[in-house]
C-alpha positions as CSV (number, residue, x, y, z in Angstrom):
1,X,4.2,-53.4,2.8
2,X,6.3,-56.3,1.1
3,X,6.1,-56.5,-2.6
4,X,7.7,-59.7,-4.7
5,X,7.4,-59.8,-8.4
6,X,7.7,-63.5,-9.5
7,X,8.6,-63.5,-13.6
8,X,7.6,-66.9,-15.6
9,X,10.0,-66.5,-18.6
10,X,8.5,-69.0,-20.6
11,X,5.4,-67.8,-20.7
12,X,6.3,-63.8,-20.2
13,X,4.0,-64.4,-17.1
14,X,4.1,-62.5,-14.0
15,X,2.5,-62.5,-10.5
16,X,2.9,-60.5,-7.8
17,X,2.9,-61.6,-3.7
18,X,1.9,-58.7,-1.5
19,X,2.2,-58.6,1.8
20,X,2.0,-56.9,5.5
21,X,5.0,-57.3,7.6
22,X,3.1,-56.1,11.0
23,X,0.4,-58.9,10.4
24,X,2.6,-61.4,8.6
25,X,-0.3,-62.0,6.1
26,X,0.3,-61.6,1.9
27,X,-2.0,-61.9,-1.0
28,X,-0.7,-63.3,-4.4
29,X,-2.6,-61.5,-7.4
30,X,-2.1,-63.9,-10.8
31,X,-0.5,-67.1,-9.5
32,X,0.3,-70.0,-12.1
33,X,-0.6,-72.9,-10.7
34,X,3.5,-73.8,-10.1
35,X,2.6,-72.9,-6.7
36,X,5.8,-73.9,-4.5
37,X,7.6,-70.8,-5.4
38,X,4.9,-68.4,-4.2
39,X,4.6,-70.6,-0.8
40,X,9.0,-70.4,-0.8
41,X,8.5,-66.9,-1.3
42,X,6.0,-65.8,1.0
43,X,8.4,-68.1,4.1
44,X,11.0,-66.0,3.2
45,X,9.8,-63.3,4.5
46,X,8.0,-64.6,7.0
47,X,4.6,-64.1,5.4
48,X,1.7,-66.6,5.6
49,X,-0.6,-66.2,2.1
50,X,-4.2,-65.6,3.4
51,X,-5.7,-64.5,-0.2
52,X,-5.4,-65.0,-3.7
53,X,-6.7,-63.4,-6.7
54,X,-6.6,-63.1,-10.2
55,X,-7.4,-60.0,-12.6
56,X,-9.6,-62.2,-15.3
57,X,-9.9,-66.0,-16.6
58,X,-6.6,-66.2,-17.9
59,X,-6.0,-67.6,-22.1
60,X,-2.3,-68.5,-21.8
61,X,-1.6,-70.5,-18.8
62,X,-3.7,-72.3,-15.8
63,X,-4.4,-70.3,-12.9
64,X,-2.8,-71.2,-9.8
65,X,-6.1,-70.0,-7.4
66,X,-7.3,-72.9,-6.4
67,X,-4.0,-74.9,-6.3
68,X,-2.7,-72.2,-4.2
69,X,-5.6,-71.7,-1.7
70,X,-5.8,-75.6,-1.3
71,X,-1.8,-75.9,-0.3
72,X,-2.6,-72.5,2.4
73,X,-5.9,-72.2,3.3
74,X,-6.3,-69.1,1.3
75,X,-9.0,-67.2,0.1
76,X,-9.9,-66.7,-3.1
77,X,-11.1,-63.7,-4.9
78,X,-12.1,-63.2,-8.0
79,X,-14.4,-60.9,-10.7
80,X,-18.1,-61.3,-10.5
81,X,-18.2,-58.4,-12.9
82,X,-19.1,-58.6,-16.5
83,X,-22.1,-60.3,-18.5
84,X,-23.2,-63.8,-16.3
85,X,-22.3,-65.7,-19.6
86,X,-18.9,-65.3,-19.0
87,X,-18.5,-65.9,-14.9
88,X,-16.1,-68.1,-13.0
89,X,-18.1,-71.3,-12.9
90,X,-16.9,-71.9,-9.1
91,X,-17.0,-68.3,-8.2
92,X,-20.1,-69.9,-5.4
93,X,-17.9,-72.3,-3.8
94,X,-17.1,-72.7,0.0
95,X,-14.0,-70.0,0.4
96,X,-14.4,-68.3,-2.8
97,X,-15.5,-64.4,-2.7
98,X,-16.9,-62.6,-5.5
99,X,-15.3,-59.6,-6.2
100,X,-17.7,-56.4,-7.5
101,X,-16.2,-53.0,-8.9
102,X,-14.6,-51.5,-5.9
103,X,-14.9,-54.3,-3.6
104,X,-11.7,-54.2,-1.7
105,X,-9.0,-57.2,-0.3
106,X,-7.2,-56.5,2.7
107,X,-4.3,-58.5,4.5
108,X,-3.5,-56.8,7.6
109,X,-2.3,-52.9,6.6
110,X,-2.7,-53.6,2.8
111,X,-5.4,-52.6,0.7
112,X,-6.5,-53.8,-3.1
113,X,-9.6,-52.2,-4.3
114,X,-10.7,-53.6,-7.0
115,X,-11.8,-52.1,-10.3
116,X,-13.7,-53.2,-13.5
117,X,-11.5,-52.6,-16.3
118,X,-13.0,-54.8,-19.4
119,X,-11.8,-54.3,-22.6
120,X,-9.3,-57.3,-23.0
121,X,-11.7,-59.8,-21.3
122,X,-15.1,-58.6,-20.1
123,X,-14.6,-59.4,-16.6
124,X,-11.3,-57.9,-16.3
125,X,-10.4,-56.3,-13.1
126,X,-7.4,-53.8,-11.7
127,X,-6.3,-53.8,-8.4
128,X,-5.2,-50.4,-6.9
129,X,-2.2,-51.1,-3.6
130,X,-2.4,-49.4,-0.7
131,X,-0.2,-49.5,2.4
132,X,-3.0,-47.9,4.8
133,X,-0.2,-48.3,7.6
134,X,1.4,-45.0,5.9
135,X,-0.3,-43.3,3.2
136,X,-4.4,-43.1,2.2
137,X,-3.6,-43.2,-1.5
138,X,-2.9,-46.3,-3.8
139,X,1.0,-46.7,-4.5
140,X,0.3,-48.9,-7.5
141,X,-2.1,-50.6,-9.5
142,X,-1.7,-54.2,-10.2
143,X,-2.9,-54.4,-13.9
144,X,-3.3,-57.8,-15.3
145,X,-3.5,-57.8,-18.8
146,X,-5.0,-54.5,-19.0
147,X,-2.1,-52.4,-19.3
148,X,1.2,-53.2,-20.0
149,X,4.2,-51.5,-20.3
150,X,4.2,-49.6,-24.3
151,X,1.1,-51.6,-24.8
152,X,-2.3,-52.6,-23.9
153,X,-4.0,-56.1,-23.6
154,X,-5.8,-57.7,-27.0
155,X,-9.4,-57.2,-27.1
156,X,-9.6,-60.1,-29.4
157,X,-8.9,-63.2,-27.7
158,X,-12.8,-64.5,-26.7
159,X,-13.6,-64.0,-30.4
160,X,-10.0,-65.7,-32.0
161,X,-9.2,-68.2,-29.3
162,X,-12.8,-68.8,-27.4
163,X,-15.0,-68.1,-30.7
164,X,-17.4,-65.8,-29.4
165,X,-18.1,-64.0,-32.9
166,X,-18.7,-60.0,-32.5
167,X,-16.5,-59.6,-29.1
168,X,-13.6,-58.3,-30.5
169,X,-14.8,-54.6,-31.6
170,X,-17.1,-54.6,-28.6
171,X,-14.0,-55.5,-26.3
172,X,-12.0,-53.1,-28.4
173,X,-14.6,-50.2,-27.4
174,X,-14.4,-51.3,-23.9
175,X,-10.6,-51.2,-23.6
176,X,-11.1,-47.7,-25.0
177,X,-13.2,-46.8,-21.6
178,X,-11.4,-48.3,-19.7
179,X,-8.5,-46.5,-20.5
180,X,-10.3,-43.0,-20.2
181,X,-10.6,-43.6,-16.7
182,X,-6.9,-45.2,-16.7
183,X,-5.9,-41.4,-18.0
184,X,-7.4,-39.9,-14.3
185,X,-4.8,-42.1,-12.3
186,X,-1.7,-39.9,-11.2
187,X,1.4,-39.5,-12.9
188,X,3.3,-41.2,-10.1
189,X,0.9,-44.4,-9.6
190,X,3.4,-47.5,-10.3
191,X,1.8,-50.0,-12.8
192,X,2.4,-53.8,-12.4
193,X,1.3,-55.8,-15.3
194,X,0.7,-59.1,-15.7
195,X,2.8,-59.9,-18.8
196,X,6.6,-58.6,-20.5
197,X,7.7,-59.0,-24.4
198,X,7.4,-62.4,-25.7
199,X,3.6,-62.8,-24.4
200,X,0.9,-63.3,-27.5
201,X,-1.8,-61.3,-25.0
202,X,-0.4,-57.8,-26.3
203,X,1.0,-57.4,-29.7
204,X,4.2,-54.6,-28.9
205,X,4.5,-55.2,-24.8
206,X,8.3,-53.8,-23.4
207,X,10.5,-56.9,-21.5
208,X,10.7,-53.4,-18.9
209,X,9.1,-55.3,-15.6
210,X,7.3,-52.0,-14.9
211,X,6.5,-48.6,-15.4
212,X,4.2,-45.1,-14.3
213,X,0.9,-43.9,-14.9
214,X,3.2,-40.7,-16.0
215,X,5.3,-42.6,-18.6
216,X,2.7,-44.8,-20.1
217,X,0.2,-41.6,-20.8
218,X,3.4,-39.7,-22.5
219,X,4.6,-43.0,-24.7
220,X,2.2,-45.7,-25.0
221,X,0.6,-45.8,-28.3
222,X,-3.1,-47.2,-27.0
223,X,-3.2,-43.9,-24.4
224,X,-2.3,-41.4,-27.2
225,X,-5.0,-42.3,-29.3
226,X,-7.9,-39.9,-28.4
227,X,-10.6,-40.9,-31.3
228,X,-12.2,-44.4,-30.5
229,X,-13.3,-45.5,-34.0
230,X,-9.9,-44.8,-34.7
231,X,-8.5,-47.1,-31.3
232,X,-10.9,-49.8,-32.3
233,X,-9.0,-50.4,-35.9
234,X,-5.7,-49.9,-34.7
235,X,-5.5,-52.0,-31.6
236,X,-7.2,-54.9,-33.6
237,X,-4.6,-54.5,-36.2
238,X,-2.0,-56.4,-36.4
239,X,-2.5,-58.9,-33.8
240,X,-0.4,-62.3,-33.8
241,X,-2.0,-65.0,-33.8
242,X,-3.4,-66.8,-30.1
243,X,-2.1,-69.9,-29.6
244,X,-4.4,-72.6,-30.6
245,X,-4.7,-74.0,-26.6
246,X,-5.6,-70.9,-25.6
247,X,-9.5,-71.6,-26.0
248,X,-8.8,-75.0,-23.3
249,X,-7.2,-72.6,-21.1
250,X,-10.0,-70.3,-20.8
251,X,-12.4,-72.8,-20.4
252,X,-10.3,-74.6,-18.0
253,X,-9.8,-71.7,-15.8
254,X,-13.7,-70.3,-15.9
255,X,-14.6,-73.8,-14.7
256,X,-11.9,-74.3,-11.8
257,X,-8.6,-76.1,-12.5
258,X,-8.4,-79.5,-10.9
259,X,-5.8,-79.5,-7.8
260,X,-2.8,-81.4,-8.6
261,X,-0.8,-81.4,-5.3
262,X,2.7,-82.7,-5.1
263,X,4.1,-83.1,-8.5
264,X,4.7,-86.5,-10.0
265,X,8.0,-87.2,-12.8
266,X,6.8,-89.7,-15.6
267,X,8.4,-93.0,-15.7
268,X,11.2,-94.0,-17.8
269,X,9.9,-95.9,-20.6
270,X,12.6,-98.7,-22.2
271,X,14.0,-98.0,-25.9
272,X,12.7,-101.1,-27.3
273,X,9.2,-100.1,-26.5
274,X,9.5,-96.7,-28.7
275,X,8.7,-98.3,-32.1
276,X,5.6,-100.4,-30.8
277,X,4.2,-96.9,-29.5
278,X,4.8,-95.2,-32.6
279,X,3.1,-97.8,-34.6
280,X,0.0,-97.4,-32.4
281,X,0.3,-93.6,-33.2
282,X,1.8,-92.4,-30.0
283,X,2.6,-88.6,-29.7
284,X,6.6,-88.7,-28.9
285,X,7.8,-85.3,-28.6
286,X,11.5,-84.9,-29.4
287,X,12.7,-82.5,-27.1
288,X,16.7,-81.6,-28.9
289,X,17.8,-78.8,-30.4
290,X,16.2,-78.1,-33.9
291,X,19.7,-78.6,-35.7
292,X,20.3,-82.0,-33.7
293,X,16.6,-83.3,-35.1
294,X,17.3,-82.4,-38.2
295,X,20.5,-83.9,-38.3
296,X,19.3,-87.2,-37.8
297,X,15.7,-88.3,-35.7
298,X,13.4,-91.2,-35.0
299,X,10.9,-91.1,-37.9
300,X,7.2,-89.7,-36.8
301,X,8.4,-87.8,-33.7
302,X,7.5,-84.0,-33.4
303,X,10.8,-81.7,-32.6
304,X,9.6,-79.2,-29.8
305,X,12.9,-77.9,-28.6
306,X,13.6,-77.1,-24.9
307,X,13.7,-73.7,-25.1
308,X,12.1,-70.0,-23.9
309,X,9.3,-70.9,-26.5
310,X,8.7,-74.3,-25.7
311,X,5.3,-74.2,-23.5
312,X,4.1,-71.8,-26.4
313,X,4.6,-74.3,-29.4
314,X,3.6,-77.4,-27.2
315,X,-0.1,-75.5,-26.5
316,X,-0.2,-74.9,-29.6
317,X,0.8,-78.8,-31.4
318,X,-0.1,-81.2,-28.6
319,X,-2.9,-82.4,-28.2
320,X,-5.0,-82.6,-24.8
321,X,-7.1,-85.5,-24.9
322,X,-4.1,-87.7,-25.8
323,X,-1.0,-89.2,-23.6
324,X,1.9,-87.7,-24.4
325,X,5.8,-89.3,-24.5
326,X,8.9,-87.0,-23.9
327,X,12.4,-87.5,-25.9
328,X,15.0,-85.9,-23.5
329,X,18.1,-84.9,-24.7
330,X,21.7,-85.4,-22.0
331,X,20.1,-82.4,-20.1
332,X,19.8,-84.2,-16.5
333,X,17.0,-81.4,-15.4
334,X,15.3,-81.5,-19.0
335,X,12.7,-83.8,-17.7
336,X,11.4,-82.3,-14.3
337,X,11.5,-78.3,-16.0
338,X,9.7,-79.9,-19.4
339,X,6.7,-81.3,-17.0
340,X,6.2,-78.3,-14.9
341,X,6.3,-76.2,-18.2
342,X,3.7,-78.5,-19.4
343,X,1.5,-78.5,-16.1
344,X,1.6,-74.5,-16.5
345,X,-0.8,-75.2,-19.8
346,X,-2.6,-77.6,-18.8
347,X,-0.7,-80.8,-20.8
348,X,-1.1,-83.3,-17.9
349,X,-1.0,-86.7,-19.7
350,X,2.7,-87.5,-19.8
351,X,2.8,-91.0,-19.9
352,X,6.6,-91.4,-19.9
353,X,9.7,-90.6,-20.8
354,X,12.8,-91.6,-23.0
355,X,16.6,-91.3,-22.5
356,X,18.7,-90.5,-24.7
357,X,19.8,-93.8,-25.7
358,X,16.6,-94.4,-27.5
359,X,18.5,-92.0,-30.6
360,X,21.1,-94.7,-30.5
361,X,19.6,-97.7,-30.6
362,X,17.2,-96.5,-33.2
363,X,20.0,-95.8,-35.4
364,X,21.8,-99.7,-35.0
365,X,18.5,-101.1,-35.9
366,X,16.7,-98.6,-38.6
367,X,17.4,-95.6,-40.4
368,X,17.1,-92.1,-39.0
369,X,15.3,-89.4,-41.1
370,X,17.0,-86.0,-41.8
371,X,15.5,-82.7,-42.2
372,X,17.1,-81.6,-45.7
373,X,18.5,-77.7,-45.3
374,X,17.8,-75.5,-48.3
375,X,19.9,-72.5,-48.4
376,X,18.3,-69.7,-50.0
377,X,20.5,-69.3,-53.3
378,X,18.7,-73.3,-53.9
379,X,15.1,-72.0,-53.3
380,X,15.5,-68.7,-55.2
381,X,16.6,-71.0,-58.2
382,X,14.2,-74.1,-57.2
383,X,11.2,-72.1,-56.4
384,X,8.5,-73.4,-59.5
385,X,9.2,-76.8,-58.3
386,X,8.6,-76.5,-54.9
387,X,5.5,-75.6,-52.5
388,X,7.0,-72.7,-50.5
389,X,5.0,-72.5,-47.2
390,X,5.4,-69.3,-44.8
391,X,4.7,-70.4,-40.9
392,X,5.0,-66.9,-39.8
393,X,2.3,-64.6,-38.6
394,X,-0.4,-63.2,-41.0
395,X,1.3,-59.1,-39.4
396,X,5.3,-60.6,-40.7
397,X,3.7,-61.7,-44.3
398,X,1.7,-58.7,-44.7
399,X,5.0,-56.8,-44.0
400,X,6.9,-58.9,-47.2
401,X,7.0,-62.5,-47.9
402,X,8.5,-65.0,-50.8
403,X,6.5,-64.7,-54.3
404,X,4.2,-67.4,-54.6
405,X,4.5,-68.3,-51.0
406,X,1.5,-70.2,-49.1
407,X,1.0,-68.6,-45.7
408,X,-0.1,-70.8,-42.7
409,X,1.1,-69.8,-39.7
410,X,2.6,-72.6,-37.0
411,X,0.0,-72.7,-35.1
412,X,-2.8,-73.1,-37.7
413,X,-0.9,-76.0,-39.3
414,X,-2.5,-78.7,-37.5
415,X,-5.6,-77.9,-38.2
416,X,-4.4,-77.2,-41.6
417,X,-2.4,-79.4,-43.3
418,X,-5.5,-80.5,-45.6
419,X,-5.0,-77.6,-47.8
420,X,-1.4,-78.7,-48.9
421,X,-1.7,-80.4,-52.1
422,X,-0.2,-84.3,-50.9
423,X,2.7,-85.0,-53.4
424,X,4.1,-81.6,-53.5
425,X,7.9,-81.2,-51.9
426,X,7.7,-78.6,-49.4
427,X,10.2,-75.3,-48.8
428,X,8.9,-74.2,-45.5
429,X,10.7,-71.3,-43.4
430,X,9.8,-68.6,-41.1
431,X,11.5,-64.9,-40.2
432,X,14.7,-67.0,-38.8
433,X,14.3,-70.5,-39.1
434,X,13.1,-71.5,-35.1
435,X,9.8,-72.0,-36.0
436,X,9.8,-73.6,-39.8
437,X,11.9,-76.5,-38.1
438,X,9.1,-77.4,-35.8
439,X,6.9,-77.4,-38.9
440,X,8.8,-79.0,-40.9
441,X,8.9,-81.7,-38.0
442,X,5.3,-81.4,-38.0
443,X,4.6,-81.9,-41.7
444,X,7.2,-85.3,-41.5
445,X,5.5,-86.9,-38.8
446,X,2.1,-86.8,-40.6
447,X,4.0,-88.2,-43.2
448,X,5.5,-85.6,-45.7
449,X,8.2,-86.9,-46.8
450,X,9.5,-84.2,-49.3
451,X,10.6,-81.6,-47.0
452,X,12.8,-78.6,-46.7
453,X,13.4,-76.1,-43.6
454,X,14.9,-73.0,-45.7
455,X,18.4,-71.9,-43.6
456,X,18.0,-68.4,-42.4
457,X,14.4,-68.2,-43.3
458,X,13.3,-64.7,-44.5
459,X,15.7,-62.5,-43.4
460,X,18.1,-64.4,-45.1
461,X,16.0,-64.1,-47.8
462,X,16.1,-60.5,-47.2
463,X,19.5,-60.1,-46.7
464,X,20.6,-61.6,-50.2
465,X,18.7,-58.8,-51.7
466,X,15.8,-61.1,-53.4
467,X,12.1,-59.7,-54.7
468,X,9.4,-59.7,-51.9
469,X,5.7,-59.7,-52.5
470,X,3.2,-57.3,-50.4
């Protein structure tokens, strides 16, 4: 058996190509639908990919199935377990195979049998690996977001992100069956999940790629809990916040991604034509560092940093129904790595793109607007005057926060920016300042135009030794 582990770091995403060296055939369980690297991965080892499969409808990225099987010829397998309300829509297509509890996969001496493990999505299934060619007994399970290493996947998402009201105890009560029979697997059984620290699917996941039946039943929280009333509170507590494109995702991926094929860059669209497309309310997303935005930007563009958090935030702000304009910064490969980052989520509609030089010229002809830094000394002293909003998770504020604050976490504020009174000047921060900048961008490009990103954010705040409210 040949075993790859392919990590998305942006997204904390992983999928996993499995294959049979005798018969030169793999499966890939949990593509993203950047596809090329599972089809360079597979020719590296001289595998051809002759399945697919996914372990439920994913929230925080679009599955790579169908793009996959269409580039290879694939098949495609995936749950038909769960209530029929919530089914792949395309599960009855030509070269699509429904998978029951205990159905099985097999490419050449390699078996994954399937099992229904709801809890974090009712269709959710597990896939127990077995190399047939030398043993009768699994080697690993494969196990999406059911288990993950010092954690165990939300229960929550269809009612916080799809808004399916009452799903999230009865989900919670199904994770806790699930993992009953979890508890029978051997000590030695690798496990294989689908995400690492950094993912919003699990609230306290390890960055440790994988771990043991053994290991998890000895130190993971969610298997030590042996009362269910008492599983159901504590693994809906303290959950962050879903990003808000996490609903499009699942309802993209139940219905069956579109196939892109060979990806396509954006053209590069001239300077001059930047300030006629922000009159006619164009979305230009400023791609620089936060500190280089707020030293100095083109008025009405949204800062969305190029960083490990950037597909998060863009889900989250950008709209999907809209064309979309990128600001690059000197970053050569900024461009083709910000579009497949944006393909991963399903934000298709680039229209263009601009250089650098657009920053320039902006600043010969107009003025560019600043992003005024409030150290915390100046809010602890300015603090009556000002509207101090906290962008940070509901689990950080409940945890301490400012006195007097206003809490609306990033990726509410969109939705949410109604319920700040309009002539107020703003103070807004986070735990360490990443997130309050793109707010603060936010908040200046629906145009706010007394705004302050407090320097350190909270744990300066902290750190000086100032009063916290709980």
């Amino acid at each position: 058996m040949l075993f790859e582990r392919l990590f998305d770091s942006q997204l904390a995403q992983t999928s996993y190509l499995i294959g049979c060296s005798a018969t030169g055939t793999a499966v890939v369980v949990d593509p993203n639908r950047l596809v090329d690297q599972y089809i360079a991965a597979a020719e590296r080892e001289g595998l051809s990919i002759t399945a697919v499969t996914e372990t439920h409808i994913h929230a925080d990225f679009v599955s790579g199935s169908r793009e996959l099987a269409a580039r290879t010829g694939a098949t495609i397998y995936v749950s038909a377990c769960g209530p029929p309300d919530w089914q792949y829509a395309f599960a009855g297509e030509r070269g699509v195979v429904p998978l029951k509890d205990r159905d099985t996969i097999r490419v050449g001496n390699v078996e994954l049998l399937a099992v229904h493990t709801p809890g974090h999505t009712p269709e959710h299934l597990s896939f127990l690996v077995t190399d047939t060619a030398i043993a009768h007994q699994p080697m690993g399970i494969a196990t999406g977001d059911f288990v993950f290493v010092n954690d165990v996947g939300r229960p929550d998402l269809l009612e916080k992100a799809a808004h399916l009201e009452g799903t999230a105890a009865a989900g919670a009560q199904q994770l806790f069956t699930s993992l009953a029979w979890f508890k029978t697997l051997p000590d030695h059984l690798q496990i294989w999940p689908g995400h690492g620290a950094g993912s919003a699917c699990g609230k306290g996941m390890s960055s440790v790629p994988q771990s043991t039946v053994g290991y998890e039943r000895r130190f993971n929280w969610a298997l030590g809990v042996t009362d269910e009333a008492s599983f159901v509170r504590q693994v809906l507590s303290g959950q962050p916040e879903p990003p808000r494109y996490f609903a499009e995702m699942k309802r993209l991926n139940r219905m069956g991604p579109p196939v892109l094929g060979a990806i396509s860059l954006p053209e590069r669209i001239a300077e001059h034509r930047l300030e006629s497309l922000l009159a006619a309310g164009a979305v230009i997303v400023d791609l620089r560092s936060a500190a280089d935005f707020a030293a100095g930007h083109i008025p009405g563009t949204l800062n969305l940093p190029f960083n490990k958090s950037f597909a998060t935030w863009a889900g989250a702000l950008l709209p999907y129904d809209r064309e979309l304009y990128l600001l690059l910064d000197a970053r050569a490969e900024q461009l083709e790595s910000a579009i497949r980052q944006l393909l991963v989520i399903g934000l298709d509609r680039v229209a263009g793109y601009f250089a650098p030089e657009a920053i320039a010229l902006w600043k010969v002809e107009h003025a560019l607007e600043r992003v005024e830094q409030l150290a915390v000394g100046d809010l602890a002293a300015r603090r009556n005057g000002l509207l101090v909003l906290d962008v940070r998770g509901r689990s950080e504020w409940d945890a301490g926060h400012v006195p007097g604050a206003t809490l609306i976490p990033l990726a509410e504020l969109p939705d949410r920016l109604g319920e700040l009174p309009e002539n107020e000047p703003v103070a807004v921060h986070c735990q360490g300042g990443s997130r309050a900048a793109i707010a603060a961008s936010l908040l200046l490009a629906r145009g706010r135009r007394s705004v302050a990103s407090l320097t350190g954010g909270f744990g300066a705040w902290l750190k000086e030794g100032l009063p916290i409210e709980r």
